[in-house]
N, CA, C and O of each residue as an XYZ file, in Angstrom:
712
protein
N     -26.432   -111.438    -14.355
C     -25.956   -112.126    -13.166
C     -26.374   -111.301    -11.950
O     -26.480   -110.084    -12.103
N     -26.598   -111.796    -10.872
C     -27.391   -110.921     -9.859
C     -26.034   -110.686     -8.808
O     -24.975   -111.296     -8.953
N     -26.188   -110.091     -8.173
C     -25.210   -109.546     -7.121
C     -25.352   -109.965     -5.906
O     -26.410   -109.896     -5.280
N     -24.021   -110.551     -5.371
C     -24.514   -111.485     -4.465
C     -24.881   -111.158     -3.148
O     -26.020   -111.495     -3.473
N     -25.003   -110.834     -2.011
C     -25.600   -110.049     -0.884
C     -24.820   -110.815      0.217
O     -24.992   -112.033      0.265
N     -24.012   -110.253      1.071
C     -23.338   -111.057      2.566
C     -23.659   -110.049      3.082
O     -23.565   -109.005      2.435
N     -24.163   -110.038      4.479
C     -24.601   -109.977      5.480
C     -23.606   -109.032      6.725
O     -22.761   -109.845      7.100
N     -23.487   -108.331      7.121
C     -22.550   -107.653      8.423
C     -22.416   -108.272      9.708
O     -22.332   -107.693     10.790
N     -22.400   -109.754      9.442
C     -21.980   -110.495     10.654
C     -21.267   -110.615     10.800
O     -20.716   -110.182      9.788
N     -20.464   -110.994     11.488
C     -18.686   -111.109     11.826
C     -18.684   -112.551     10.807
O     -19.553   -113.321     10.397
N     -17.216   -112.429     10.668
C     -17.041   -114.070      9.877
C     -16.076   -114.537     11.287
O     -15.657   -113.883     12.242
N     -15.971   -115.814     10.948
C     -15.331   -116.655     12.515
C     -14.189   -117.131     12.071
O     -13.834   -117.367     10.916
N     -13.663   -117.249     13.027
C     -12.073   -118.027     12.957
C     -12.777   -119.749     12.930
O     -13.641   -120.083     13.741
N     -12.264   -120.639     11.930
C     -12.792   -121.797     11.908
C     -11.334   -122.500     11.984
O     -10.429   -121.709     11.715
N     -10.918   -123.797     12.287
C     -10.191   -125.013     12.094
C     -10.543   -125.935     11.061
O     -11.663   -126.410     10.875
N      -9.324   -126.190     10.287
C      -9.689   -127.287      8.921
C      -9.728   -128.735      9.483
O      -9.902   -129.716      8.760
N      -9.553   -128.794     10.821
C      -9.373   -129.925     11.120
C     -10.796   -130.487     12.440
O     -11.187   -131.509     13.005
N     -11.007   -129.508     12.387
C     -12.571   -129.662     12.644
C     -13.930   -129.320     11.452
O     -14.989   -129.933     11.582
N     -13.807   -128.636     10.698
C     -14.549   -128.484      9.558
C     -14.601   -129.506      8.313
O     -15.435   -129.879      7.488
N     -13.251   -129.755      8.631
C     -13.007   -131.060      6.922
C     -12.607   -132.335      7.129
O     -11.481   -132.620      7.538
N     -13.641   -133.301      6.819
C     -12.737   -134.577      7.031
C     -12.098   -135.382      5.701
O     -12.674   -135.926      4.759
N     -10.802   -135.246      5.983
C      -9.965   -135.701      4.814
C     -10.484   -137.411      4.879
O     -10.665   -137.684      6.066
N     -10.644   -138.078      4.387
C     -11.092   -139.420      3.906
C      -9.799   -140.530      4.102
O      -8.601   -140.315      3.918
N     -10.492   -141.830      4.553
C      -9.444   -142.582      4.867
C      -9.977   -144.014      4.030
O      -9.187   -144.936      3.828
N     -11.146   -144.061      3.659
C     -11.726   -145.170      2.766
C     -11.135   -145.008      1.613
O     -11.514   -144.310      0.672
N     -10.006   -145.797      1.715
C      -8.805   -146.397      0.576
C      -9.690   -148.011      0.276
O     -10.150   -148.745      1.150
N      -9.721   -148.201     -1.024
C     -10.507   -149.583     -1.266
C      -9.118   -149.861     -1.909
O      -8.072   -149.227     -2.044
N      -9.765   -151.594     -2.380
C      -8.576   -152.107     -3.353
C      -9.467   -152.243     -4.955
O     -10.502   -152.825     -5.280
N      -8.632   -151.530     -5.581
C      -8.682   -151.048     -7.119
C      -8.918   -153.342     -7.649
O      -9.995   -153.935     -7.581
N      -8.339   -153.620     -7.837
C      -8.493   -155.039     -8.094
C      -9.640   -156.636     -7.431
O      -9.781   -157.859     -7.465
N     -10.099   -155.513     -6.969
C     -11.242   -156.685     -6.588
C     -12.283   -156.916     -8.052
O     -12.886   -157.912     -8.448
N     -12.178   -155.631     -8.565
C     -13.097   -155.723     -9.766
C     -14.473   -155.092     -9.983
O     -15.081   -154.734    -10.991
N     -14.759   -155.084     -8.599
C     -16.054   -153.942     -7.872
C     -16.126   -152.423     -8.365
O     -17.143   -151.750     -8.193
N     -14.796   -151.851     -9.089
C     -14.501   -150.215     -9.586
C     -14.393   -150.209    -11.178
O     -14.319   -149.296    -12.001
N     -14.412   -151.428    -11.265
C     -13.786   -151.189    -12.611
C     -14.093   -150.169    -13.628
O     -13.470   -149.511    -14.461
N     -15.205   -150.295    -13.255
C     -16.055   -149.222    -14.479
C     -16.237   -147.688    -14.219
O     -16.724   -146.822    -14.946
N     -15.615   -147.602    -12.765
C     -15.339   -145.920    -12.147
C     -14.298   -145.862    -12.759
O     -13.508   -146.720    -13.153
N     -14.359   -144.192    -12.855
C     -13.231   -143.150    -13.320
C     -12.232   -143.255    -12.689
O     -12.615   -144.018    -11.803
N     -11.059   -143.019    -12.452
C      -9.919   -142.946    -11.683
C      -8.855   -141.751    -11.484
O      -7.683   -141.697    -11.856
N      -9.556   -140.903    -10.848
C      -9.117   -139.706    -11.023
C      -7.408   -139.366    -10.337
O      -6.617   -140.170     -9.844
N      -7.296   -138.202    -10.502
C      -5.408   -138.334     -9.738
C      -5.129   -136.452    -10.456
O      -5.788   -135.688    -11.162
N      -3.818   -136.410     -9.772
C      -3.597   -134.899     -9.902
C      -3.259   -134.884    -11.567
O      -4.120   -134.183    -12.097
N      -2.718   -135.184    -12.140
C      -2.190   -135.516    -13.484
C      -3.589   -135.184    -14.412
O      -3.559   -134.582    -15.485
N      -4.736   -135.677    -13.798
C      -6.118   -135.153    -14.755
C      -6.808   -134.366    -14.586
O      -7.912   -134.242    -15.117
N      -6.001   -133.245    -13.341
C      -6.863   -132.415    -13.154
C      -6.023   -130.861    -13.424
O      -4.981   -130.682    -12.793
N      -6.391   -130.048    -14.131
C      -6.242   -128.751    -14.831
C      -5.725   -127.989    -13.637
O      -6.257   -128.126    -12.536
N      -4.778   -127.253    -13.819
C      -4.011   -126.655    -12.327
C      -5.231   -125.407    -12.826
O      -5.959   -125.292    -13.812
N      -5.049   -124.757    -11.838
C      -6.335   -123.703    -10.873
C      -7.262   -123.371    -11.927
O      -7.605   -122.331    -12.488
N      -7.523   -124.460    -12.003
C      -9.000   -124.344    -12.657
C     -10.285   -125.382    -12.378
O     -11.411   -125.443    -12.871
N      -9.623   -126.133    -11.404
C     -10.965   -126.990    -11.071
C     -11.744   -127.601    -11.810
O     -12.928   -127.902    -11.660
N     -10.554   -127.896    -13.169
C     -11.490   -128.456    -14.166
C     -10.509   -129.627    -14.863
O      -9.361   -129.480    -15.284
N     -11.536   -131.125    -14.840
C     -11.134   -132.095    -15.529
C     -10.018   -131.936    -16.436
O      -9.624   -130.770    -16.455
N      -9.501   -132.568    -17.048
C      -8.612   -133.281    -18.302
C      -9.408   -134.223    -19.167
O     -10.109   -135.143    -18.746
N      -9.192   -133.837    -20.611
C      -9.605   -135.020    -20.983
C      -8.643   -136.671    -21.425
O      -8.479   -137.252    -22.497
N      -8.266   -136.915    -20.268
C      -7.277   -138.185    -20.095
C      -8.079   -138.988    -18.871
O      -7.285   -139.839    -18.470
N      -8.822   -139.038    -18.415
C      -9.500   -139.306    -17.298
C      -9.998   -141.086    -17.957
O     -10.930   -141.192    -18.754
N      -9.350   -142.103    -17.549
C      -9.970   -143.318    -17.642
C     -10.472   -144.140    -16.406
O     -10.558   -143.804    -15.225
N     -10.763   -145.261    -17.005
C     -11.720   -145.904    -15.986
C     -10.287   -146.579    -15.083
O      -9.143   -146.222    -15.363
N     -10.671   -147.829    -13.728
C      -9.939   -148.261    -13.139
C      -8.906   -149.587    -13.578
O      -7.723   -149.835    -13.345
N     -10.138   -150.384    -14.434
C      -9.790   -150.837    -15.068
C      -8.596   -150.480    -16.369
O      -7.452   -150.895    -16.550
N      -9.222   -149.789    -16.923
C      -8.091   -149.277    -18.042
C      -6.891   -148.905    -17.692
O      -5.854   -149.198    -18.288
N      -7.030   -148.019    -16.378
C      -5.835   -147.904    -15.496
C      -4.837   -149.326    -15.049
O      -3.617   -149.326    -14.882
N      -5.794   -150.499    -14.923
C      -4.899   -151.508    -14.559
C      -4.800   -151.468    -12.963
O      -4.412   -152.545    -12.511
N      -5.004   -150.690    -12.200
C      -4.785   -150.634    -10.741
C      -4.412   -151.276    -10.143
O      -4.927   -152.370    -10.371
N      -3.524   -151.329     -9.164
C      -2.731   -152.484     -8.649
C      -2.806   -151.873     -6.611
O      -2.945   -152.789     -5.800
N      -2.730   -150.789     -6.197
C      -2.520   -150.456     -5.247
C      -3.594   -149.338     -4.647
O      -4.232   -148.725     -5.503
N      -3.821   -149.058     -3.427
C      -4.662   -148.921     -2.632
C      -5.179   -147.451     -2.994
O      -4.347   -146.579     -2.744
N      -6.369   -147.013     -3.524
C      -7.031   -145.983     -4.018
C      -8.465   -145.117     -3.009
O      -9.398   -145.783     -2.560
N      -8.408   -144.268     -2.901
C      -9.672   -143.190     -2.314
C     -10.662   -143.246     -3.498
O     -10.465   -142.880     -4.657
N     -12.024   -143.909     -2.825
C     -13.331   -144.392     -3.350
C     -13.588   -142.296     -3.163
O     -12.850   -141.586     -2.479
N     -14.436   -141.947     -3.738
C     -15.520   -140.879     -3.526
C     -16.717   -140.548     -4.480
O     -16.929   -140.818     -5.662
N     -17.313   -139.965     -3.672
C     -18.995   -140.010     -4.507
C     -18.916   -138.243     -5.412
O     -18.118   -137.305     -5.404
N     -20.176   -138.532     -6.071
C     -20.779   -137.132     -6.256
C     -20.157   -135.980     -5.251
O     -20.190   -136.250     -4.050
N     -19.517   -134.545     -5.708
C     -20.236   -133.557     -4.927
C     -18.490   -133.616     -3.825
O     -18.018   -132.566     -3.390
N     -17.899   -134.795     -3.602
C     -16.707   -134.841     -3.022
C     -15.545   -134.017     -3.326
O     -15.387   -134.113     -4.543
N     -14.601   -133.213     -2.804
C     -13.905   -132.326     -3.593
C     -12.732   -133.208     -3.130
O     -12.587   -133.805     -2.063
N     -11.802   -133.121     -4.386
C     -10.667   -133.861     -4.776
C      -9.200   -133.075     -4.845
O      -8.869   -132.574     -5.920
N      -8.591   -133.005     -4.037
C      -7.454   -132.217     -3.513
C      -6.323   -132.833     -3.967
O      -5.987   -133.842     -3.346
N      -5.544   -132.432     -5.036
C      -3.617   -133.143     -5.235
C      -2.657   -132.548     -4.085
O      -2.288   -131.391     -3.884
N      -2.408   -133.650     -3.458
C      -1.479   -133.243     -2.473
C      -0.076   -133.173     -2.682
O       0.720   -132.557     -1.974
N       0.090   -133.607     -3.342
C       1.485   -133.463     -4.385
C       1.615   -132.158     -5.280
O       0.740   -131.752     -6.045
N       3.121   -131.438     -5.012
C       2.993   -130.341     -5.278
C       2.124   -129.038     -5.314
O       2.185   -128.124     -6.136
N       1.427   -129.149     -4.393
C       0.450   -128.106     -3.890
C       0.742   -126.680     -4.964
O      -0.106   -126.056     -5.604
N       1.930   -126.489     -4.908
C       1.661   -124.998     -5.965
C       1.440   -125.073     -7.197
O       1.845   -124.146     -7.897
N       0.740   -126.188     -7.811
C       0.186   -126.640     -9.199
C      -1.293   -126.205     -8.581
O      -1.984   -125.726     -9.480
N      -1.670   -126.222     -7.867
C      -3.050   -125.712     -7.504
C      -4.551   -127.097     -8.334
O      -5.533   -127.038     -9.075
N      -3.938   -127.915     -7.710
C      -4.935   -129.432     -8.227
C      -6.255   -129.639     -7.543
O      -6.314   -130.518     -6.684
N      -7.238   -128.984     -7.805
C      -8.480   -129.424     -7.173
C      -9.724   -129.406     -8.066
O      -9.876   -128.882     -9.169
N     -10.658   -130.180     -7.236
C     -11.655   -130.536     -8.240
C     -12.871   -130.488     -7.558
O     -12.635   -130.569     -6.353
N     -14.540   -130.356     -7.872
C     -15.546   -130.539     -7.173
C     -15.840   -131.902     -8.084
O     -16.182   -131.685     -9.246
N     -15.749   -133.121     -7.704
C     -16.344   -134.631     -8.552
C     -17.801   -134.345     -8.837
O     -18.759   -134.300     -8.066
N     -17.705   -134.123    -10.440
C     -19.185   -134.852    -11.230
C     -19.248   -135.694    -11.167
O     -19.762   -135.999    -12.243
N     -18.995   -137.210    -10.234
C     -19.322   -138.212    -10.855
C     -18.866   -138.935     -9.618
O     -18.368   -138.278     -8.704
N     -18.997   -140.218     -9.520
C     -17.998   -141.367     -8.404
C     -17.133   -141.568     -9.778
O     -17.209   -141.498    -11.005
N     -15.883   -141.994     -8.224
C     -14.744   -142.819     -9.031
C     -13.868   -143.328     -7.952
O     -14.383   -143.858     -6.967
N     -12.508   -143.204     -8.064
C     -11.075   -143.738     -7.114
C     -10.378   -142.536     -7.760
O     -10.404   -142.095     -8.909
N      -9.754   -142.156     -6.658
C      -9.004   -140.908     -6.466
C      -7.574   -141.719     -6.077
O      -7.340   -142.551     -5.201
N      -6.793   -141.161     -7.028
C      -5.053   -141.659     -6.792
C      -4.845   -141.109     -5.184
O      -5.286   -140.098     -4.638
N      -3.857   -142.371     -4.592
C      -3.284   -142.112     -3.308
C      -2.623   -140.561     -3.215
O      -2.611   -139.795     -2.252
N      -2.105   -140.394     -4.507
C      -1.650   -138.379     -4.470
C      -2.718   -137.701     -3.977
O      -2.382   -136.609     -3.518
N      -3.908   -137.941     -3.896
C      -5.183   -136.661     -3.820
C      -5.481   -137.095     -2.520
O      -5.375   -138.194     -1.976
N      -5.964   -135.756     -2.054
C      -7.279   -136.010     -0.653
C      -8.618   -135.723     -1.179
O      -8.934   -134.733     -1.838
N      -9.669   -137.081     -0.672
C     -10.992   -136.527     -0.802
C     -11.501   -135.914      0.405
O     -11.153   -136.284      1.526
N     -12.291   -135.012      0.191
C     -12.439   -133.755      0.987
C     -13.973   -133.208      1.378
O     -14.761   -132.726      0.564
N     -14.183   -133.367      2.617
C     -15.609   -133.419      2.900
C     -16.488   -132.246      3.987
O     -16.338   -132.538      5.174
N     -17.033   -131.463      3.831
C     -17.069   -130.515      4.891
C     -17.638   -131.370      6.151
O     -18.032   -132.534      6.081
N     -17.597   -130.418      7.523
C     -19.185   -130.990      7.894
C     -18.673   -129.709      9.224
O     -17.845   -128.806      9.103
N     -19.496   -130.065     10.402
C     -19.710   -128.842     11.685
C     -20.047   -127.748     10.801
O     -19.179   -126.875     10.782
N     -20.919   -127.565     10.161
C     -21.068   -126.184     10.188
C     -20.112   -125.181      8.951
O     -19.992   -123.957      8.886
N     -19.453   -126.425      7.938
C     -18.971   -125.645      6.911
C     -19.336   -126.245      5.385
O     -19.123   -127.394      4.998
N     -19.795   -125.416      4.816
C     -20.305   -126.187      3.197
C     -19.766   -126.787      2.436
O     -18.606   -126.651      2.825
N     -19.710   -127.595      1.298
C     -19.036   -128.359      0.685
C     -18.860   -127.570     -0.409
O     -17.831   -127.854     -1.022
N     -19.552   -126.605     -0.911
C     -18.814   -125.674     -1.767
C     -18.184   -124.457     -1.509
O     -17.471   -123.821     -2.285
N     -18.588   -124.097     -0.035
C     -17.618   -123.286      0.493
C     -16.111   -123.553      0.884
O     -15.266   -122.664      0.992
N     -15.881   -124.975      1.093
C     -14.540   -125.708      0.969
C     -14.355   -125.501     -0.364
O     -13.467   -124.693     -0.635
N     -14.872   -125.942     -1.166
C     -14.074   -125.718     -2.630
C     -13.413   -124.758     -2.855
O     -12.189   -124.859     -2.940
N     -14.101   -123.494     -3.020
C     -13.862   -121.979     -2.958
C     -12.725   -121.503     -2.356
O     -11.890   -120.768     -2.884
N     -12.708   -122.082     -0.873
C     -11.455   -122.164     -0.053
C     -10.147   -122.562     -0.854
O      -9.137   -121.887     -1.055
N     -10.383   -123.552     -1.160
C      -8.996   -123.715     -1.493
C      -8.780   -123.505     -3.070
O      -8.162   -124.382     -3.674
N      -9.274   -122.349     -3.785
C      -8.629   -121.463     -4.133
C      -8.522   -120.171     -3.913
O      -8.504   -119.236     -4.713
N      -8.478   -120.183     -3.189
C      -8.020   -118.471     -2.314
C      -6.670   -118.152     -2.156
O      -5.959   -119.110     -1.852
N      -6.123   -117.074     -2.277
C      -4.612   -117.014     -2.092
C      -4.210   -117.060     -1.022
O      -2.983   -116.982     -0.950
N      -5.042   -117.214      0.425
C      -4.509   -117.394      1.720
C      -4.192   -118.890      1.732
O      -3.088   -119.337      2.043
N      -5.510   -119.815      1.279
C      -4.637   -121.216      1.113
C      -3.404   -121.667      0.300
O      -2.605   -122.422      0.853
N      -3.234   -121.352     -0.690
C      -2.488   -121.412     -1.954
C      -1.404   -121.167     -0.879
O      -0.930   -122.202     -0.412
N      -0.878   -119.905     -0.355
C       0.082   -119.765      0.213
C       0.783   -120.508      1.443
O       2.001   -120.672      1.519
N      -0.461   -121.080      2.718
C      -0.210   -121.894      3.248
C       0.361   -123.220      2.456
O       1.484   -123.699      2.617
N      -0.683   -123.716      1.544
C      -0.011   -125.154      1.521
C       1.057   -125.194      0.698
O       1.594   -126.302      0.697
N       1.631   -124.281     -0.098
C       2.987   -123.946     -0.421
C       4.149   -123.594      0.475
O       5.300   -123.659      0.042
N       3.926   -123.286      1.503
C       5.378   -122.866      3.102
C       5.035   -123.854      3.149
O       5.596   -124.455      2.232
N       4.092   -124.818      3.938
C       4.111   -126.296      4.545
C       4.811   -127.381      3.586
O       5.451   -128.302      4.092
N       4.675   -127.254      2.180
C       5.007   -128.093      1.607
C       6.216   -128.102      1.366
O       6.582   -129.026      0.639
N       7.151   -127.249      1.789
C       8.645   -127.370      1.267
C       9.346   -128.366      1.679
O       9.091   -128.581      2.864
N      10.225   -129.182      1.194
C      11.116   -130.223      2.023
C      11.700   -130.792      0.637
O      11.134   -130.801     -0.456
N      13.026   -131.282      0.981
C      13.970   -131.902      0.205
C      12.900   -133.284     -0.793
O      12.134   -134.077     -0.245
N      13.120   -133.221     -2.011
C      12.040   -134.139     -2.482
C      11.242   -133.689     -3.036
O      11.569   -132.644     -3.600
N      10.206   -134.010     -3.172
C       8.967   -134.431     -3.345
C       8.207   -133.193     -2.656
O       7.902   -133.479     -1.498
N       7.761   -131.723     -3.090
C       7.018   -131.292     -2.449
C       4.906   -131.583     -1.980
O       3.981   -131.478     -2.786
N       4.806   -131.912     -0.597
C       3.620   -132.528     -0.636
C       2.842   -131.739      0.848
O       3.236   -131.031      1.774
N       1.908   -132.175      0.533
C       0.812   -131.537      1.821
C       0.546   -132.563      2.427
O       0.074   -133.522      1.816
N       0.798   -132.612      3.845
C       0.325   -133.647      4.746
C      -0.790   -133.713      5.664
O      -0.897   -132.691      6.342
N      -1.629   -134.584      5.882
C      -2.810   -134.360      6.670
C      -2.412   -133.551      8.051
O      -3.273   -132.715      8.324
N      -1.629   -133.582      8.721
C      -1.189   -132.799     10.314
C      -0.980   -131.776      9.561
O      -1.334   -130.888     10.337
N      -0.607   -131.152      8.443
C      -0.356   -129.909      7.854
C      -1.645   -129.210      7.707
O      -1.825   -128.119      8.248
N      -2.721   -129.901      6.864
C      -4.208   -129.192      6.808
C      -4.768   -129.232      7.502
O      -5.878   -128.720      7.352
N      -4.389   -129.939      8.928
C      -5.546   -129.785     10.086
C      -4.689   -129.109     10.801
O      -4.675   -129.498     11.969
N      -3.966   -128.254     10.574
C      -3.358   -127.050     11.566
C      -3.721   -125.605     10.571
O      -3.349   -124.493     10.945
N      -4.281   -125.757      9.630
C      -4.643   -124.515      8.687
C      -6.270   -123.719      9.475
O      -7.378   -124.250      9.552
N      -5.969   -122.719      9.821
C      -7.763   -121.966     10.187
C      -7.436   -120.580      9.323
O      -6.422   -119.958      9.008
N      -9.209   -120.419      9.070
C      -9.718   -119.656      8.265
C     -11.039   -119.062      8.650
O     -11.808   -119.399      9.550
N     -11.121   -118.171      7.828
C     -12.414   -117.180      8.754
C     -13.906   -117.877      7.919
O     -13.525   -118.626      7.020
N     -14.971   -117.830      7.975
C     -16.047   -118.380      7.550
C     -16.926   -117.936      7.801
O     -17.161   -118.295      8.955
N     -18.224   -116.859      7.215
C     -19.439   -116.465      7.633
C     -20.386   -117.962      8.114
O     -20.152   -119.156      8.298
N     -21.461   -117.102      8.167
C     -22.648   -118.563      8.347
C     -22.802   -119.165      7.342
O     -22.406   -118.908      6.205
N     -23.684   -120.413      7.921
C     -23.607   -121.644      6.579
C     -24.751   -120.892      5.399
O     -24.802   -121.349      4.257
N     -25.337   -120.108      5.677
C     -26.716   -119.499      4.834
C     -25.597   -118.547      3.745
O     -25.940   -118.412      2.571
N     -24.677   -118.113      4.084
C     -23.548   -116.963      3.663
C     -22.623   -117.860      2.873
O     -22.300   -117.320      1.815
N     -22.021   -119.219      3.071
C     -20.803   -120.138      2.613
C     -21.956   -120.490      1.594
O     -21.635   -120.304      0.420
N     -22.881   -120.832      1.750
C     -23.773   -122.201      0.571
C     -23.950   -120.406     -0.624
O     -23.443   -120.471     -1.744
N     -24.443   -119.454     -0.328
C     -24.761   -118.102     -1.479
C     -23.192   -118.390     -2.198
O     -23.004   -118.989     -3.257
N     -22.217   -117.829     -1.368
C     -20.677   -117.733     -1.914
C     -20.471   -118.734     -2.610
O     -20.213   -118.573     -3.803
N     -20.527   -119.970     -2.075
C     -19.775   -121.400     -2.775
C     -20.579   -121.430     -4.131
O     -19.866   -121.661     -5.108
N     -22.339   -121.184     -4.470
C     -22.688   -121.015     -5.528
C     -22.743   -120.336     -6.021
O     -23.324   -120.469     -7.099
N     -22.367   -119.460     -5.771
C     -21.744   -117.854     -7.189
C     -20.902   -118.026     -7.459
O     -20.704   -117.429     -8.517
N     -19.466   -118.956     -6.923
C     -18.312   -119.189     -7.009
C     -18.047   -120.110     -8.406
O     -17.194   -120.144     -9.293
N     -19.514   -120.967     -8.008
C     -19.204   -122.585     -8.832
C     -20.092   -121.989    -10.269
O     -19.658   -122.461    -11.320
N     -21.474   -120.848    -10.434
C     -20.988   -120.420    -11.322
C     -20.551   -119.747    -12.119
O     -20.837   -119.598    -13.307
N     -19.735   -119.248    -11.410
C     -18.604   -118.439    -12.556
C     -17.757   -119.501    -13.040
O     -17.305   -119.310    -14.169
N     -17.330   -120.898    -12.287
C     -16.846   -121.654    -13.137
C     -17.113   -122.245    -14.233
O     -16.312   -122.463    -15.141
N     -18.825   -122.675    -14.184
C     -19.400   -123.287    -15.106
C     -19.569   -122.078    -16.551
O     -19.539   -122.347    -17.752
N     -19.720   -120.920    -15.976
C     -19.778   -119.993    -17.079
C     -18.400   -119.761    -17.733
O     -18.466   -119.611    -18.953
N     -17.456   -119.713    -17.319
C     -16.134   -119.775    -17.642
C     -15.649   -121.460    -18.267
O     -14.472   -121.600    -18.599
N     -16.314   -122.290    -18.353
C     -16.101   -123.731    -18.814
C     -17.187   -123.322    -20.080
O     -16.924   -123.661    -21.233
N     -18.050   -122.794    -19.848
C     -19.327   -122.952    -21.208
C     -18.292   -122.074    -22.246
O     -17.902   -122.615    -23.280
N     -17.911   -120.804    -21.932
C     -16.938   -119.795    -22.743
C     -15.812   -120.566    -23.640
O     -15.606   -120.556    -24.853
N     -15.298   -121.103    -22.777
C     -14.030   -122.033    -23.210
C     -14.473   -123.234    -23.761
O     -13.524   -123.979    -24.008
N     -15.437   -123.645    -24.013
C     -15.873   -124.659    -24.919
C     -16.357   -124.213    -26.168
O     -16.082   -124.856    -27.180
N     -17.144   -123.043    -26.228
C     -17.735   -122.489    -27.481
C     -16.232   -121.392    -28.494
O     -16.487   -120.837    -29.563
């Protein structure tokens, strides 16, 4: 494995609410147009491990009845429900993401696997655990993650990190399969 090299530039104070756009393209699961997508949700996704379940069915099979987050390839998939289960995902695939999840998209100047990475870090982990407390139902709210900032080298520095990051996952998924 090679060693990864960052640079002595300052890293920057960034905003999640300028860097990430949480997704608002909710489709309807019953038109019949998804059927054959996956239907992902916090329940199928492996707490801090960023890795599938194998319970993952289509929309159809699901039966879907109520308003779902479409996302593509490459989209990272956030459970906003109970945040200290640590529910996130980088999507192999399109599908519909349960109303529990945020799909999660970089852009200005921050990578899409350097977001991933982000949110498992113990500075996030800890934020969206204080924000999430409240009688109920502990959950993360969009005005909650767009008040979160974090430091960020350059995008040449986030895209090296985010892929040394992603694989040690894949090498750590090949381990645990064999």
């Amino acid at each position: 494995m090679s060693i990864i090299r960052v640079s002595a530039l300052a890293w920057e104070q960034r905003n999640w609410k300028d860097t990430v756009d949480i997704s608002t393209n909710m489709v309807d699961p019953k038109t019949g147009e998804y059927d054959d997508l996956p239907h992902i949700g916090p329940g199928n996704i492996e707490s801090f491990s960023g890795r599938l379940l194998n319970n993952v069915n289509t929309v159809a099979e699901d039966k879907l009845i109520s308003g779902k987050f479409h996302f593509n390839t490459g989209d990272v998939i956030y459970g906003k429900i109970n945040p200290q289960l640590g529910k996130y995902v980088f999507a192999p695939f399109e599908g519909l993401a349960s109303a529990d999840a945020y799909v999660l998209n970089a852009k200005n100047g921050l990578n899409q696997k350097y977001l991933y990475t982000m949110l498992q870090t113990r500075d996030f982990f800890k934020y969206s655990v204080s924000v999430s407390r409240r009688t109920g139902m502990p959950k993360i709210n969009r005005d909650e993650l767009n008040m979160y900032n974090f430091v960020a080298p350059s995008e040449e520095e986030q895209a090296k990190i985010g892929d040394f990051f992603m694989k040690i996952d894949d090498l750590i998924t090949l381990h645990q399969r064999e």
